[in-house]
RODO-2510 file (C-alpha; in nm, 4 decimals, decimal comma):
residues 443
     n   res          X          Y          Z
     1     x    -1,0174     2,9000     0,0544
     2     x    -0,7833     3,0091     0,3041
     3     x    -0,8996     2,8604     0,6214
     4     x    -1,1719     2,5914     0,7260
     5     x    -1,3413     2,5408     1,0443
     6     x    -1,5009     2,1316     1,1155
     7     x    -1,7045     2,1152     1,4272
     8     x    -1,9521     1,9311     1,6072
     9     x    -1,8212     1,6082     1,4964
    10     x    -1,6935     1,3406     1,6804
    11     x    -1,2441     1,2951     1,5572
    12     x    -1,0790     1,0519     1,5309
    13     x    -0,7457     1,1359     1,4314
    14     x    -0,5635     0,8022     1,3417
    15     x    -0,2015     0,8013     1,3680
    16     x     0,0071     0,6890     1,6955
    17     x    -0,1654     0,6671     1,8953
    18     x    -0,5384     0,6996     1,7585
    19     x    -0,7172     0,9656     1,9483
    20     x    -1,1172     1,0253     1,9621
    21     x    -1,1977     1,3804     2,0489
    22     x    -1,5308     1,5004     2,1404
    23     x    -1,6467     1,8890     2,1789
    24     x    -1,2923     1,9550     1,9560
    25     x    -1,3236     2,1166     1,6081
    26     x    -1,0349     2,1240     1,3049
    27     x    -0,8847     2,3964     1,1824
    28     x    -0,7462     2,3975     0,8493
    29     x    -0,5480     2,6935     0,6962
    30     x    -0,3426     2,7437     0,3186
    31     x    -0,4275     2,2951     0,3124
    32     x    -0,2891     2,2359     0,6279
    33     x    -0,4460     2,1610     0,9861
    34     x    -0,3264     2,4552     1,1763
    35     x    -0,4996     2,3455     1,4815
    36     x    -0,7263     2,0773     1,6701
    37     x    -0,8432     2,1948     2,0322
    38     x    -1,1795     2,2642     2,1967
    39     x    -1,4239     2,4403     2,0417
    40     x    -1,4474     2,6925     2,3095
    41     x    -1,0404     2,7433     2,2195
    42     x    -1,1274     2,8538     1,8707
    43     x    -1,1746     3,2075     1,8158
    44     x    -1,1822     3,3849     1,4985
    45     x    -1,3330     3,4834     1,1202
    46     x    -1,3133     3,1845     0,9447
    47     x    -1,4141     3,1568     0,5410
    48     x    -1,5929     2,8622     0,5795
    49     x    -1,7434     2,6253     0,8685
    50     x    -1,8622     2,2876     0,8157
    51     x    -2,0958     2,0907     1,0502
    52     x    -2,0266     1,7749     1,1261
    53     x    -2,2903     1,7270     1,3722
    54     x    -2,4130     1,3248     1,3379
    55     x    -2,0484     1,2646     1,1540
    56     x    -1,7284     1,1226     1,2388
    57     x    -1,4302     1,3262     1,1349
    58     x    -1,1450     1,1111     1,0021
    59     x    -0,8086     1,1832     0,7352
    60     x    -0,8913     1,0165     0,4337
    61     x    -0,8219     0,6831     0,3094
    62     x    -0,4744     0,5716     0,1156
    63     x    -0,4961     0,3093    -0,1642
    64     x    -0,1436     0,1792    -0,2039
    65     x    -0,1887     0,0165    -0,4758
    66     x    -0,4341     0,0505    -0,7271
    67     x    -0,4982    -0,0199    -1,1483
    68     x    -0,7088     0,2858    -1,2914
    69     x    -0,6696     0,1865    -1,6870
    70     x    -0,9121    -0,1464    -1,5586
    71     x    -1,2443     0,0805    -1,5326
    72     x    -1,3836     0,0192    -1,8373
    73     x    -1,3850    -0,3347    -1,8092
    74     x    -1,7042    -0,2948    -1,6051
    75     x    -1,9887    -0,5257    -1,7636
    76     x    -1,6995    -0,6713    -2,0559
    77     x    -1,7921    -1,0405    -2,1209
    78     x    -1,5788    -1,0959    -2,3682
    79     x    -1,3108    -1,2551    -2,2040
    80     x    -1,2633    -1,6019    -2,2512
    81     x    -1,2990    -1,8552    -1,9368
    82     x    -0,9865    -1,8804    -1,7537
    83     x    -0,8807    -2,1584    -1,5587
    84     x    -0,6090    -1,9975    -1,3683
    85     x    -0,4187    -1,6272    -1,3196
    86     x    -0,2007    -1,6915    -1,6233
    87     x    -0,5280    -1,7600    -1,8160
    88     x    -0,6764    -1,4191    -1,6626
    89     x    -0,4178    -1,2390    -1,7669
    90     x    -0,3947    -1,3695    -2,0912
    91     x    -0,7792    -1,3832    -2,1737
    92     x    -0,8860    -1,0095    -1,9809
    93     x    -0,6212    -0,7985    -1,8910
    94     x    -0,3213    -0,8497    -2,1937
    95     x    -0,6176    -0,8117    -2,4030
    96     x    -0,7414    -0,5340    -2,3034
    97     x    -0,4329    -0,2938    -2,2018
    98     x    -0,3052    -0,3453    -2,5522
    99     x    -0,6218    -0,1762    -2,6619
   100     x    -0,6329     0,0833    -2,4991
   101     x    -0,5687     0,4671    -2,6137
   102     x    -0,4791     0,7834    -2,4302
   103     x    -0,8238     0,8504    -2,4721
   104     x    -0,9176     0,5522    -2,2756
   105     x    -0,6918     0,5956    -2,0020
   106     x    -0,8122     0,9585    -1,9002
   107     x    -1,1626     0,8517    -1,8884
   108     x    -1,0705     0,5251    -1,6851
   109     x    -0,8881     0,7359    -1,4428
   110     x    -1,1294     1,0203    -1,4303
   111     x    -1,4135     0,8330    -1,3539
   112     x    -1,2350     0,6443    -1,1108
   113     x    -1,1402     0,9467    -0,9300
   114     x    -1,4605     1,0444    -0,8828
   115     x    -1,5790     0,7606    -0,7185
   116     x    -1,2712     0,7462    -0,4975
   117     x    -1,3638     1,0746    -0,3666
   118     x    -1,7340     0,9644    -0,3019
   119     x    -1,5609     0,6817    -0,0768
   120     x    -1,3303     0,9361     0,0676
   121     x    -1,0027     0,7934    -0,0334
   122     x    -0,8029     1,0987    -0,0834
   123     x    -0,4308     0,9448    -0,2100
   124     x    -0,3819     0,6578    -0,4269
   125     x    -0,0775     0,4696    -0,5684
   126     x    -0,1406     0,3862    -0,8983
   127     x     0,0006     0,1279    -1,1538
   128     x    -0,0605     0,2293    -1,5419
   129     x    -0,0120    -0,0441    -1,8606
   130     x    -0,1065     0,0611    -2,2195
   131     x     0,1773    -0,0786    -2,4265
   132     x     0,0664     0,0905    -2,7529
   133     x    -0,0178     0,4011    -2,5684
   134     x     0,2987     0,4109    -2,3940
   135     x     0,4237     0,7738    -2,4200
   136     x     0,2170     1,0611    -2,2886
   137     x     0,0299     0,7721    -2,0460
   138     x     0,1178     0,9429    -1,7375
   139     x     0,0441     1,2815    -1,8320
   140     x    -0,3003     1,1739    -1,8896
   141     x    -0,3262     1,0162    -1,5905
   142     x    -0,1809     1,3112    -1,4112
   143     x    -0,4362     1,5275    -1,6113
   144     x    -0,7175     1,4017    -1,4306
   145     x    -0,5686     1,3614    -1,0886
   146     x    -0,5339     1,7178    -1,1158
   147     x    -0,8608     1,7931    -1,2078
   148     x    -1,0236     1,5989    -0,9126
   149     x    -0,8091     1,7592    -0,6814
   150     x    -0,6754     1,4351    -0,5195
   151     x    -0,3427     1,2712    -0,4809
   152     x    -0,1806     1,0407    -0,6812
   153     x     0,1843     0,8282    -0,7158
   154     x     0,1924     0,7280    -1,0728
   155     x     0,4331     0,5075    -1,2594
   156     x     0,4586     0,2666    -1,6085
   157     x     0,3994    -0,1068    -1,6027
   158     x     0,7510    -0,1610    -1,7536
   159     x     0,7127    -0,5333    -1,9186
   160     x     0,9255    -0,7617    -2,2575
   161     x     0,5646    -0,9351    -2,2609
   162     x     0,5150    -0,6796    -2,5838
   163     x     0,8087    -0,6812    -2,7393
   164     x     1,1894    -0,5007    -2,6730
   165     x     1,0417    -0,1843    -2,8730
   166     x     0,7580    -0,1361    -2,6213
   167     x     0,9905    -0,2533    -2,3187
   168     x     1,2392     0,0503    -2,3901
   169     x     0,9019     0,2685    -2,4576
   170     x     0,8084     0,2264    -2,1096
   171     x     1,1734     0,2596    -1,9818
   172     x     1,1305     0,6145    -2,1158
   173     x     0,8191     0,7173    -1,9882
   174     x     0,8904     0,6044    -1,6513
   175     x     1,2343     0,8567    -1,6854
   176     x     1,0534     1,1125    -1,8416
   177     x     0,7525     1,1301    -1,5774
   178     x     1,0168     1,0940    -1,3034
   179     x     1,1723     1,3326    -1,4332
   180     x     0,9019     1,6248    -1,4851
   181     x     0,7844     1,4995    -1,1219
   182     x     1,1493     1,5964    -0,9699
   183     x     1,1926     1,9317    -1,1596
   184     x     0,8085     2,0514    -1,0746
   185     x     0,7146     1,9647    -0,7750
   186     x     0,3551     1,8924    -0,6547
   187     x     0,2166     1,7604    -0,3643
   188     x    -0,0562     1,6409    -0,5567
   189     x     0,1470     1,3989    -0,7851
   190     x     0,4371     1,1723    -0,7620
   191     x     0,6253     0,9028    -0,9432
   192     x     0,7570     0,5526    -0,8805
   193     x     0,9134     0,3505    -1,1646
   194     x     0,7229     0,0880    -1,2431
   195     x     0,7943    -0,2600    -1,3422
   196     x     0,4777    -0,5850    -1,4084
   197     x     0,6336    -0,8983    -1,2603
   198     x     0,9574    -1,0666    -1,2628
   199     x     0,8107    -1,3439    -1,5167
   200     x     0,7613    -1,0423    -1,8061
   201     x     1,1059    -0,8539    -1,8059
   202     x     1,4055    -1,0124    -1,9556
   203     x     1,7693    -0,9416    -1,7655
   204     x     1,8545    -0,7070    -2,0087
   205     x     1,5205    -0,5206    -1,9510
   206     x     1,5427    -0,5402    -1,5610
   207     x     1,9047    -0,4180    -1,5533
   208     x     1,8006    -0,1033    -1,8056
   209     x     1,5140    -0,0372    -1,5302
   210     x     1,7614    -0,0864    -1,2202
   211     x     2,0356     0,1168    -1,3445
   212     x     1,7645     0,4498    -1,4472
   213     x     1,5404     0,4142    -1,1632
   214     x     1,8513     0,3807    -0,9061
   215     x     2,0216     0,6882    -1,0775
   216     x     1,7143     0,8439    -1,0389
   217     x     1,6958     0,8317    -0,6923
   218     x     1,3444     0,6897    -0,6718
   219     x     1,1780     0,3736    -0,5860
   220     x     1,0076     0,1259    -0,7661
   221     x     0,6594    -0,0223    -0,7614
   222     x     0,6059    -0,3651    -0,9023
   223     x     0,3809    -0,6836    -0,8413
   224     x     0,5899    -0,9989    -0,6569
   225     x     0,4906    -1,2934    -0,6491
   226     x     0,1238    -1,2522    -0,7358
   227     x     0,0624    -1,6357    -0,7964
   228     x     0,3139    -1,9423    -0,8043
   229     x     0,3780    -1,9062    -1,1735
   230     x     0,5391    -1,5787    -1,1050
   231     x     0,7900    -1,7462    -0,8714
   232     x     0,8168    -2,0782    -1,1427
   233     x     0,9056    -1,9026    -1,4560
   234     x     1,1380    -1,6574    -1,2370
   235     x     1,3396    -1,9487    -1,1119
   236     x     1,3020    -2,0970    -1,5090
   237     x     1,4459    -1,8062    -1,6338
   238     x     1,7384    -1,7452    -1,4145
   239     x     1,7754    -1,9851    -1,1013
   240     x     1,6647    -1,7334    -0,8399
   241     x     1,3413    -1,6673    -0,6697
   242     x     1,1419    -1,3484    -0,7345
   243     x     1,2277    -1,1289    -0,4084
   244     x     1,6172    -1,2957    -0,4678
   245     x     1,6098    -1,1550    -0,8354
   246     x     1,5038    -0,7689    -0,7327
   247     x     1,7269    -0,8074    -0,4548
   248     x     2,0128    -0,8509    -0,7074
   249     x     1,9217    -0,6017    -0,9079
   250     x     1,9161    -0,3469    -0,6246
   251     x     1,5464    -0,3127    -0,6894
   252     x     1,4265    -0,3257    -0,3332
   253     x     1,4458    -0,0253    -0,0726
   254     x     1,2495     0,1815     0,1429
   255     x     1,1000     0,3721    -0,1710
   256     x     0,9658     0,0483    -0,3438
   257     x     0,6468    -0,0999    -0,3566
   258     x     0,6090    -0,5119    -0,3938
   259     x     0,2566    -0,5571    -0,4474
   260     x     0,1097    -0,8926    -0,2689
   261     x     0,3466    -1,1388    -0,2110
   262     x     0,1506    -1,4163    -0,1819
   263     x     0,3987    -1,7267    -0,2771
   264     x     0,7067    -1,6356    -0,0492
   265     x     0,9614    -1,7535     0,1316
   266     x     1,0349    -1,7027     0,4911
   267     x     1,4515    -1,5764     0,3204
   268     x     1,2597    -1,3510     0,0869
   269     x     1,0314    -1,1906     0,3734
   270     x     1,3510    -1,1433     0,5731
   271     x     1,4650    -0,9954     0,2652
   272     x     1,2015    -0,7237     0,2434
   273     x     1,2164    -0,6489     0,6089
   274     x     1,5879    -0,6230     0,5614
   275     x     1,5899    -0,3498     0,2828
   276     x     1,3251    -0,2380     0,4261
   277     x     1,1091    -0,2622     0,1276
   278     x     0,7105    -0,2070     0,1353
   279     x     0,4553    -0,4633     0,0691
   280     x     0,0892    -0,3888    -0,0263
   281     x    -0,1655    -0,6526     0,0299
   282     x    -0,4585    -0,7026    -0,1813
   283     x    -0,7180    -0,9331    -0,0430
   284     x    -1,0160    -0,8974    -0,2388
   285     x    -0,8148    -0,8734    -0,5899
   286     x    -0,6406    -1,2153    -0,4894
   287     x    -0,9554    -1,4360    -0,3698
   288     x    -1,1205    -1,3392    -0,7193
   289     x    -0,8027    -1,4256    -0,8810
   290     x    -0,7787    -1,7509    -0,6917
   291     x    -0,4713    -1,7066    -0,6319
   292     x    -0,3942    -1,7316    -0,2587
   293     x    -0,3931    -1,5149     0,0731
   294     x    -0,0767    -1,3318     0,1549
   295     x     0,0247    -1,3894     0,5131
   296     x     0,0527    -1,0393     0,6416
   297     x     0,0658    -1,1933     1,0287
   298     x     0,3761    -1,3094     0,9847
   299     x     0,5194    -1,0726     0,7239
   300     x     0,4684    -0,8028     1,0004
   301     x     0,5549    -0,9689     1,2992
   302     x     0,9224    -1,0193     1,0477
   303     x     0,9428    -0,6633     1,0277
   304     x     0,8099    -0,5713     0,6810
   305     x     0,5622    -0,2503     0,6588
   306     x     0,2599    -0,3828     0,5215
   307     x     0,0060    -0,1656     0,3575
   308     x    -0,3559    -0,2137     0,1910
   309     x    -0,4291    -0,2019    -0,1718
   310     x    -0,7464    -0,2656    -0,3420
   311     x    -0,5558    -0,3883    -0,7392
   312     x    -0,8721    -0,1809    -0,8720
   313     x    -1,1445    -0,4036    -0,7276
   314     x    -1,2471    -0,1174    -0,5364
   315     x    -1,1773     0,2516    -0,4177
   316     x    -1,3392     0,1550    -0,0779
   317     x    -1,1071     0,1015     0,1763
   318     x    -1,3337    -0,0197     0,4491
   319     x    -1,4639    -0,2591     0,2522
   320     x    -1,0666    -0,3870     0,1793
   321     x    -0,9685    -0,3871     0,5208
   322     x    -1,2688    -0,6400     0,6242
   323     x    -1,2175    -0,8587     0,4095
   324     x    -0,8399    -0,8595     0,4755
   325     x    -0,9423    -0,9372     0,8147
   326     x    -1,1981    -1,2259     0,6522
   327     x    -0,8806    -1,3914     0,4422
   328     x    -0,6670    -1,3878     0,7299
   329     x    -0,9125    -1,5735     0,9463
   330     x    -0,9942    -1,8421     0,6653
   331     x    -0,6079    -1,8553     0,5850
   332     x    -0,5139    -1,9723     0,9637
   333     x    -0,8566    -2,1674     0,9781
   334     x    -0,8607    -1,9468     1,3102
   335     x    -1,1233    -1,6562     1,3602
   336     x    -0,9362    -1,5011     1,6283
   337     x    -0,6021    -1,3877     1,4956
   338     x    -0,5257    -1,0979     1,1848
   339     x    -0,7581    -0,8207     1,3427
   340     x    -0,4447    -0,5905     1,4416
   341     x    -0,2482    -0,6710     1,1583
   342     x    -0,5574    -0,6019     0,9303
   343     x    -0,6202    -0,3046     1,0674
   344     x    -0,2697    -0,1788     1,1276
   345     x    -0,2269    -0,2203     0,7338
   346     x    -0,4851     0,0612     0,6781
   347     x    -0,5258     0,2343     0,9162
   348     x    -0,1344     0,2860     1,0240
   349     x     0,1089     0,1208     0,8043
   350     x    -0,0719     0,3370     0,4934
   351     x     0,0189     0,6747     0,5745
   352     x     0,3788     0,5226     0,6524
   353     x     0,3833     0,4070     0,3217
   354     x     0,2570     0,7698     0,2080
   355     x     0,4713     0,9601     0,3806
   356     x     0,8208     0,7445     0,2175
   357     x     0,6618     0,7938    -0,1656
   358     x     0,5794     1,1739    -0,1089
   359     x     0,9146     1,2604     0,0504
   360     x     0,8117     1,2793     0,4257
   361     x     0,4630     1,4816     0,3672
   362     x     0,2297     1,4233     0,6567
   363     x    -0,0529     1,2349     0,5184
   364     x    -0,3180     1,0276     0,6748
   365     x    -0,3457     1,1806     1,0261
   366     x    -0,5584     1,4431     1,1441
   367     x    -0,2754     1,6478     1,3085
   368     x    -0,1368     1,9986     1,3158
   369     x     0,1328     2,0289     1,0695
   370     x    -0,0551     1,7053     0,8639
   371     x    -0,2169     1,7931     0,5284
   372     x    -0,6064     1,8743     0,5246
   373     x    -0,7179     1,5681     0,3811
   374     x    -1,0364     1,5030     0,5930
   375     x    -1,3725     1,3534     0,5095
   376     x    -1,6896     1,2863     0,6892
   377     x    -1,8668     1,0088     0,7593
   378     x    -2,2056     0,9573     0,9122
   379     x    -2,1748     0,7552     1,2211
   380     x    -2,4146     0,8441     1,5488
   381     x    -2,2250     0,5382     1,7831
   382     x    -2,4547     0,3023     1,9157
   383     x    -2,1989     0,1456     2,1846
   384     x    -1,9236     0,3413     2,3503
   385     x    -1,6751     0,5045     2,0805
   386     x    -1,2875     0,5937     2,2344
   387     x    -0,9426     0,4778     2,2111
   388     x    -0,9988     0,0900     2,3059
   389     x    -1,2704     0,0474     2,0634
   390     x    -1,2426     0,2800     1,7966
   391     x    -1,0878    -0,0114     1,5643
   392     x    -1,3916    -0,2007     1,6655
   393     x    -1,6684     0,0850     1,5241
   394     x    -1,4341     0,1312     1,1899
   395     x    -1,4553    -0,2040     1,0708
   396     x    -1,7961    -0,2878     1,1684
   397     x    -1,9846     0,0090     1,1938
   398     x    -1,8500     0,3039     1,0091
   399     x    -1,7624     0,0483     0,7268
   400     x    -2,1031     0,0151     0,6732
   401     x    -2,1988     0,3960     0,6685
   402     x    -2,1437     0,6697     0,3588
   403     x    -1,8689     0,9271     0,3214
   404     x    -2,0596     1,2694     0,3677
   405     x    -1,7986     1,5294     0,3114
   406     x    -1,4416     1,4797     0,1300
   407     x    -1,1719     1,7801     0,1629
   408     x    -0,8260     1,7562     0,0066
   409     x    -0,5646     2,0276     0,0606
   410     x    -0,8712     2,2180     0,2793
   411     x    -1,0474     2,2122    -0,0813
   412     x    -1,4285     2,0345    -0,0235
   413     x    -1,4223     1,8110    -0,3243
   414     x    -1,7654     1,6500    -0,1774
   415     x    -2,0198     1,8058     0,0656
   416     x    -2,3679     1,6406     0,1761
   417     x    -2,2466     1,3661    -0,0671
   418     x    -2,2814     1,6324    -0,3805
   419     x    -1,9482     1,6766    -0,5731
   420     x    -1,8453     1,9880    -0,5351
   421     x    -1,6117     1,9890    -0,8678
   422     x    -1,6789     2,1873    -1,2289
   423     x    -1,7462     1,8567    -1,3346
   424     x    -2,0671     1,7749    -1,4929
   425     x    -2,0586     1,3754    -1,4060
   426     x    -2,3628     1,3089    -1,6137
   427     x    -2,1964     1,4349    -1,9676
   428     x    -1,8549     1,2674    -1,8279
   429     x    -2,0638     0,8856    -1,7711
   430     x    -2,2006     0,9319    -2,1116
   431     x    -1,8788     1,0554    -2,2864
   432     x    -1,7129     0,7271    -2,0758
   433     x    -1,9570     0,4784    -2,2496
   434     x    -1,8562     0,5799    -2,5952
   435     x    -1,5704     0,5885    -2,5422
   436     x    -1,6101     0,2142    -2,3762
   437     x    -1,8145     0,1027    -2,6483
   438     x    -1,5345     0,1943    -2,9197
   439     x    -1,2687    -0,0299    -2,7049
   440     x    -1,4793    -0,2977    -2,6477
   441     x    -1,4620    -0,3409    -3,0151
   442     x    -1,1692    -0,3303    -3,0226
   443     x    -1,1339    -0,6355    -2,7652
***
């Protein structure tokens, strides 16, 4: 489709500042927005026109960091009782990623797509393990990002938790997919080498990674400081703290990724803000895990660029942001402070985030010149809707409504909630459960 016309609908563009239009439509053209003015502006043959009448018009949502191979744990119970994160990891997911096949981790992806798209979240940042389905990971993955039609950063859960043979296994496929990402580019996928924690990789291991990814010219994505342990049996293994360990290793940057940083210093906060390294908080993912609630007030107010990530509890990014606002209030024991800083994460500091992984591609503003990744939600606003209280109607009122209509690259992936995909979801559910039911036994 060469050229898309949204009207009708009330936008609100996001970005700096956030604008809410009224009696405006979008124009998209070749998967960009060409133009946003009044409708009576407009003039023209158009391919297509969507009505948004009774919708808001928004860009869609960016996960920045998110598990895909953990789908098919949905309804598993038989993971021992765990007493604490090392137990969880130990009992659920260590069991479970070593089991899984290529096979698996297409259909965990795929499926997971899907729903993203019914949630409008149009980019995600993903974070792959299968250490004995190492090589050839990514290019499944990648297989069904392309098939959905969304966006996805992809990268291999580099770890010594399986063994030096499996370590160097995911030191290559992290080159490789760099690589292929570098020498064919597509808007649609990208790469980040990735790395667990600080507690699984050996020195020898995390200078391997360093030294590739650096030459490279890429980032990194990698979890920090998770829960205390991580920070323990860093400081066990070689004296320094987590962030002071990457920071030696020259892992940090603007093109790297530490996911939640609960247990941290105020030196290694300055230290991300310093190297200007991003952060991507977690909320829901560390309440379940018990694990604490990072303190994203004063991790921006420091400096750092702090983004939302679901860690696979979710594709819904309105339902992440609230209760990132919930865990802020109940981790000052004050109901009055973390809405901007909540809301900045998601809204704001996402598309920042974005915009440094895909090589300074306008995502997550509806903008002319920004990518035509738009979706549609219904909203009719029962209290005024503008620029003072748009944050207001997204977290407790559009939150609570469905995603009608979800374009990527001016391609309608969803319309009138209907997939609009040569995907026959039905056949792919069923194919997903046997699939499922073969790794389960495996468990």
């Amino acid at each position: 489709m060469k050229n898309l016309l949204i009207e009708n609908g009330i936008i609100i563009t996001l970005g700096e500042p956030c604008k809410v239009l009224t009696d405006h439509v979008v124009l998209t053209e070749d998967g960009m927005i060409k133009k946003i003015a009044k409708k009576s502006e407009i003039n023209g043959v158009f391919d297509r026109v969507i009505n948004a009448k009774g919708k808001v018009i928004m860009p869609g949502f960016i996960n920045a960091h998110m598990h895909f191979y953990s789908t098919l744990v949905r309804g598993l119970g038989k993971a021992k009782s765990s007493k604490d994160f090392q137990e969880v990891l130990e009992n659920l997911w260590w069991r479970l990623d070593k089991k899984l096949t290529l096979e698996d981790t297409y259909y965990s992806t795929i499926i997971m797509l899907l729903n993203a798209i019914r949630h409008g979240t149009t980019t995600l940042i993903d974070h792959h393990a299968s250490p004995f389905a190492v090589r050839g990971s990514l290019a499944e993955i990648a297989r069904a990002v392309k098939e959905t039609g969304l966006r996805s950063c992809l990268c291999y859960e580099l770890s010594d938790r399986d063994g030096e043979k499996i370590a160097n296994e995911g030191i290559a496929e992290n080159i490789e997919f760099i690589k292929h990402c570098q020498k064919n580019p597509d808007d649609q996928i990208k790469a980040l080498f990735g790395l667990h924690a600080s507690f699984t990789i050996t020195e020898k291991t995390l200078a391997k990674a360093a030294a590739a990814g650096n030459e490279l010219n890429t980032g990194f994505h990698v979890h920090v400081a998770e829960a205390i342990s991580d920070q323990e049996k860093t400081i066990q293994m070689c004296g320094k703290r987590v962030v002071e360990r990457f920071h030696e290793f020259e892992i940090l940057g603007p093109k790297t990724i530490a996911a939640h940083g609960i247990h941290l210093t105020d030196h290694e906060i300055d230290l991300l803000a310093e190297t200007n390294t991003m952060l991507a908080h977690n909320p829901q993912s560390n309440m379940n895990n018990a694990v604490g609630i990072a303190d994203i007030i004063k991790m921006q107010q420091k400096g750092v660029l702090v983004g939302l990530g679901t860690d696979a509890m979710t594709v819904n990014m309105l339902e992440e942001v609230r209760v990132a606002l919930w865990a802020q209030h109940l981790r000052a024991n004050n109901p009055s402070v973390g809405f901007m800083e909540a809301a900045n994460a998601l809204f704001t500091n996402n598309c920042k985030i974005a915009a440094r992984v895909w090589d300074d591609a306008k995502l997550g503003v509806l903008a002319e010149g920004y990518a035509a990744d738009i979706i549609l939600i219904d909203y009719y606003a029962p209290t005024p809707l503008n620029e003072n209280t748009v944050l207001g109607h997204l977290i407790f009122g559009i939150s609570q409504s469905q995603v009608d209509t979800t374009i990527v690259k001016g391609r309608v992936l969803m319309e009138n909630k209907l997939l609009q995909l040569n995907i026959d979801e039905e056949k792919l559910a069923h194919a997903s459960q046997k699939v499922t039911e073969k790794l389960w036994e495996r468990f």
